[in-house]
N, C-alpha and C positions, 0 to 999 in steps of 0.2 A: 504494500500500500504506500502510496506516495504522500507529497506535506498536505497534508488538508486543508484548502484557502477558499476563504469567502473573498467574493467581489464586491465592491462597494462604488457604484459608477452612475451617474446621473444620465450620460451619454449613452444611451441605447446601441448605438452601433460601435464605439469604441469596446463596451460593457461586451458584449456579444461577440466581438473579435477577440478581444482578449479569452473570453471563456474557451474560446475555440481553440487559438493556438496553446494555452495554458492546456486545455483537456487532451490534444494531441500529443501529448508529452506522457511520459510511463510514470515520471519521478514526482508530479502533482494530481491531486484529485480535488477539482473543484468541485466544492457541496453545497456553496451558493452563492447565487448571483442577484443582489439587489439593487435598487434606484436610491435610496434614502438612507441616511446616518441612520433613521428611525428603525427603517427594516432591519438594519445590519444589527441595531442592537437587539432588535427578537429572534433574526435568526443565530444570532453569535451566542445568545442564553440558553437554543436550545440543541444547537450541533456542536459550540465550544471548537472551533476550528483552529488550526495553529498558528494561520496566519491571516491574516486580516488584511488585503489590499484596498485602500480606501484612497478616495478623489480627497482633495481639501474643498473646491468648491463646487457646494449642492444646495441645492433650497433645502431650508428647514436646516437641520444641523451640518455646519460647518465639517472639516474632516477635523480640528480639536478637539472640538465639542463630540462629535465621535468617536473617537478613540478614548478622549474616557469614559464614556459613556458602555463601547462594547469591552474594556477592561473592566469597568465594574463588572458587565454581567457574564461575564467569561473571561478571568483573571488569566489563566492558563494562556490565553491568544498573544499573539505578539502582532506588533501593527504596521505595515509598511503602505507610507502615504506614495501614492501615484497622484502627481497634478502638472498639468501643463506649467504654472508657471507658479511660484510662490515669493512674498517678501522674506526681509529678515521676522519681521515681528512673526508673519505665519509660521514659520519656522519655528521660532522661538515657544512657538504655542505649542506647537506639536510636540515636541522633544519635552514639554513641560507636562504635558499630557500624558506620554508614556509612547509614543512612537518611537521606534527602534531606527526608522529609515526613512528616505526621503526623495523619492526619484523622479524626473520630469518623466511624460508620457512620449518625450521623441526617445528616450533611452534605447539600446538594443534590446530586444527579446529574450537574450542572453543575460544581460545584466541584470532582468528584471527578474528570471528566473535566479539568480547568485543572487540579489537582496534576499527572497523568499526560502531557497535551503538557508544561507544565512542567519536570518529570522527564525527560521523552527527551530536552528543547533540552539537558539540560546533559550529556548523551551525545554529542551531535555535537561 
């Protein structure tokens, strides 16, 4: 069984590309894919996944406000922010929040996949 990663994506077809090339791969098993901070934190309470790829920005909660949010309800997760473009201060938020990582959406596919093993090694 591969890292277990929630999606967390407002962008429908980015959301939807990623699940696909992420599901193409042996070494990941995505168990969900949702639009909303809000989603991620019922499905993150109820599948507990190990890593948590989250947008910074989505209507309704933010990706800091997310992240601690799905840390509360699945402490066990670790959280890697995916966002097209972030300040200092969003930064600052996140890494205050409990995100482990932090990578633009142009990244390689490759990289994005080394954040996520990454991310789970510091779960074990």
């Amino acid at each position: 069984m591969g890292v277990r990663v929630a999606l967390v994506e407002d962008n429908d077809v980015f959301r939807e590309t990623l699940e696909l090339l992420l599901g193409l791969r042996g070494d990941i098993d995505v168990v969900a894919s949702v639009a909303t901070g809000q989603e991620a934190v019922d499905v993150c309470a109820e599948l507990e996944p190990d890593v948590v790829l989250v947008d910074y920005r989505m209507p309704g909660l933010n990706g800091a406000q997310t992240t601690t949010e799905v840390l509360r309800a699945s402490p066990s997760s670790r959280v890697v922010c995916l966002t097209a473009s972030i300040s200092r201060e969003e930064m600052s938020s996140l890494i205050e929040a409990g995100a482990v990582a932090c990578l633009t959406k142009d990244e390689d596919l490759e990289q994005i996949v080394a954040s996520i093993h990454s991310a789970a090694a510091a779960v074990a």
